[in-house]
N, C-alpha and C positions, 0 to 999 in steps of 0.2 A: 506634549503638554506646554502653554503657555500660560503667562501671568497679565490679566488684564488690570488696569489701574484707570484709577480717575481721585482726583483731589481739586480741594477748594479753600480756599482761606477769606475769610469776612470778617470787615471789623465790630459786627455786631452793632446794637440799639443806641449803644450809650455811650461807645467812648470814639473820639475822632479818630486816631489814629490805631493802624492796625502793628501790631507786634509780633503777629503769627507770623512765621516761613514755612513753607512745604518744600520737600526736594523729593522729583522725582527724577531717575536716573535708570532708564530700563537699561540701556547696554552694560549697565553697572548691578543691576539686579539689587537696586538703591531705591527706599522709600522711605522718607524721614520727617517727622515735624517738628517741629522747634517754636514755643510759647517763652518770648523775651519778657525779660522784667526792668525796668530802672528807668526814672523818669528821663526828660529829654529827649526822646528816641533809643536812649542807650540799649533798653529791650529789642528795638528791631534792631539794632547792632550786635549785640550780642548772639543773637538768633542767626544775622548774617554770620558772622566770624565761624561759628559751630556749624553752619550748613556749607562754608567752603574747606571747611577743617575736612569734615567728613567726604566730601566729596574725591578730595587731593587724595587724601591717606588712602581711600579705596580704590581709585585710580592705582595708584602708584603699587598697589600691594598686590596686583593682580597674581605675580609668582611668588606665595610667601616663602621661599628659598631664598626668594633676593630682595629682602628687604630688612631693616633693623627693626627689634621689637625693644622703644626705650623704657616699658615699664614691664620685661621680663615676657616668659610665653606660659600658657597654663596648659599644658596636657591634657588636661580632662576636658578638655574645650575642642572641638574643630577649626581650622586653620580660618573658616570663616568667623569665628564667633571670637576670635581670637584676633582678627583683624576689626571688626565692629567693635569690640571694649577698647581697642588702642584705639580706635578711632576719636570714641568718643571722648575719652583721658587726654589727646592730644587738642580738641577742643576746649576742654574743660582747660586744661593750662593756656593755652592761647589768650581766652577771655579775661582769666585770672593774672597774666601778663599785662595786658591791656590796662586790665584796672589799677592795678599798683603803678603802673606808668604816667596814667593820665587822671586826677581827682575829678575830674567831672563824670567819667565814666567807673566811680568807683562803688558804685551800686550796681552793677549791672550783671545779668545772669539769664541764664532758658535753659527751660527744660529738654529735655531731647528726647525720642521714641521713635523708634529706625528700625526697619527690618532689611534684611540682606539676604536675597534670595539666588539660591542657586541648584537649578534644577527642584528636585521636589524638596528640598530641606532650605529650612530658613533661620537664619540666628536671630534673635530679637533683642536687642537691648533698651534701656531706657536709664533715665534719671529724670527728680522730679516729677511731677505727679498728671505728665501728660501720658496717654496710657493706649496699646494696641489691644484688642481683642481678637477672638476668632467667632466665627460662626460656622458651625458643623451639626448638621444633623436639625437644624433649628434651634439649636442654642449659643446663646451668644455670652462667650467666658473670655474675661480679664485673661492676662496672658502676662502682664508685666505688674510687678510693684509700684505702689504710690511711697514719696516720697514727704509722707507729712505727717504731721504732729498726730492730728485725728486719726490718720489712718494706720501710726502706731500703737495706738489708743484700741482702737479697734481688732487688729492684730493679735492682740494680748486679752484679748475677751472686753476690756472693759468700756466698748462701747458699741450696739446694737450697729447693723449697717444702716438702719434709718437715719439712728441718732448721730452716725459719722455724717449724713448726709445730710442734716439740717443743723448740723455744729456750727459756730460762728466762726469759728478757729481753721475752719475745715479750707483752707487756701493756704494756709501756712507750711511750707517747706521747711523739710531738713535739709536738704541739699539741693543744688543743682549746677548745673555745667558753669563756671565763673564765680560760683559764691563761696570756694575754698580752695587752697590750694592743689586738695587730692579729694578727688570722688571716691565711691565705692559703686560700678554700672553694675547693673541687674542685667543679668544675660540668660537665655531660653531659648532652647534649642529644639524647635518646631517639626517634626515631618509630614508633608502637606498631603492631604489625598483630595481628589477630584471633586471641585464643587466647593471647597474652604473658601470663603472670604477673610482676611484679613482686616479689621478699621484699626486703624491708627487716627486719636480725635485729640485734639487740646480740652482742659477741663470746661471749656467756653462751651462746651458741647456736651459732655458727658454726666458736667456739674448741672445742666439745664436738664436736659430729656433721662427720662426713665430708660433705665435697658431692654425691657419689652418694647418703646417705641420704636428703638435706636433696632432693637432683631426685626420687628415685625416690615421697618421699611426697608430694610436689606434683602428681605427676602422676601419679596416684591417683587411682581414678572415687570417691573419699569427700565429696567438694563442699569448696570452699573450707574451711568455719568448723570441720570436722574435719582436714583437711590441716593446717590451722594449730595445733588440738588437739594432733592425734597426735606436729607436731615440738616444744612444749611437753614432752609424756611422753615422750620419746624422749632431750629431754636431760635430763629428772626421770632415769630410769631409767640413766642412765650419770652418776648421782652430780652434775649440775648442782651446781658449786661457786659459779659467780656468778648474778645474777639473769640472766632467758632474757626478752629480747620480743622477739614477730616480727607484722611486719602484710605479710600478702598482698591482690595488687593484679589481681586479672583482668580484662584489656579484650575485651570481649564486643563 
């Protein structure tokens, strides 16, 4: 069994600069995005600092026998899933360093949604409301929690998924990696069987196309690295107002 992969990052219709990161990492069995926020560039800094965070910590944690866990280990977790949430916490402090050091950078924050694959099992975490799916069987289901106002609203009954998804509010975050001192990562612990695709999309993408679009072109005899193409043009072509990245994940 292998894992095939393709990602893309665009800055979309309307804004210059792009603030998305994608990290892919196969010998690391590392697949991450990162949607920066704060004006200046600070969003694509922030997005950087979190995709080298993560990068380092899962490099370096390869024997978690020999390595320190500084926010504690959780049991009911697997050693991967449990290296992915340190990951992302050590991120998350990093940016939030940064910012109380430097005031120009003191807006600044990304979302993160990372999966960590090893062999057929995959840990997934996130923060903030950039988000991985799967698709199995021809449906294509959320897999991680949003991190926002509307879609705690939603959560709690008190708003339709339509009306989460034409709310005005619906962009607004509770959290994300840099905008407080201490996270809470959403982690999900996946076992993959033969034929799963994995997406992982910034809301540039997921906020634009319908989830039937987003299934129907995945599962499309076009091969991976066009699948991923085509959902690129697809939110180009419906006016993409934010930046769009997606990396798809086939376990073969």
């Amino acid at each position: 069994m292998a894992i095939e992969s393709r990602g893309l990052t665009d800055p979309g219709c309307v804004r210059g600069e792009n603030q998305d990161r994608i990290l892919i990492e196969p010998a690391l069995g590392l697949y991450a995005l990162f949607d920066g926020m704060g004006g200046h560039q600070n969003g694509g800094l922030a997005a950087e600092l979190a995709s080298a965070a993560l990068r380092y910590f899962l490099d370096a944690s390869g024997d978690p026998l020999d390595v320190s866990w500084p926010f504690g280990y959780n049991f009911a977790l697997s050693a991967d899933a449990n290296r992915l949430v340190t990951a992302i916490r050590l991120a998350n402090r990093q940016i939030w360093q940064r910012s109380s050091q430097e005031l120009e950078c003191a807006d600044m924050g990304t979302t993160v949604a990372a999966v960590l694959v090893n062999g057929a099992q995959a840990a997934i975490g996130n923060v903030g409301d950039s988000r991985v799916y799967r698709l199995r069987g021809g449906e294509l289901v959320q897999i991680t929690e949003d991190d926002t106002m509307v879609g705690s609203m939603a959560d709690r009954g008190l708003l339709t998924a339509e009306e989460a998804r034409q709310h005005p509010m619906r962009n607004v975050l509770t959290q994300a990696a840099g905008s407080q001192e201490s996270i809470d990562v959403h982690v999900h612990e996946e076992a993959l069987v033969a034929g799963d695709v994995l997406l992982l999309s910034s809301d540039g993408l997921h906020g634009v196309l319908d989830r039937e679009v987003m299934a129907a072109t995945l599962l499309s005899d076009e091969g991976l690295d066009r699948c991923v193409e085509r959902l690129i043009d697809l939110t180009r072509t419906a006016g993409a107002p934010d930046n769009v990245s997606a990396i798809a994940l086939k376990y073969r």
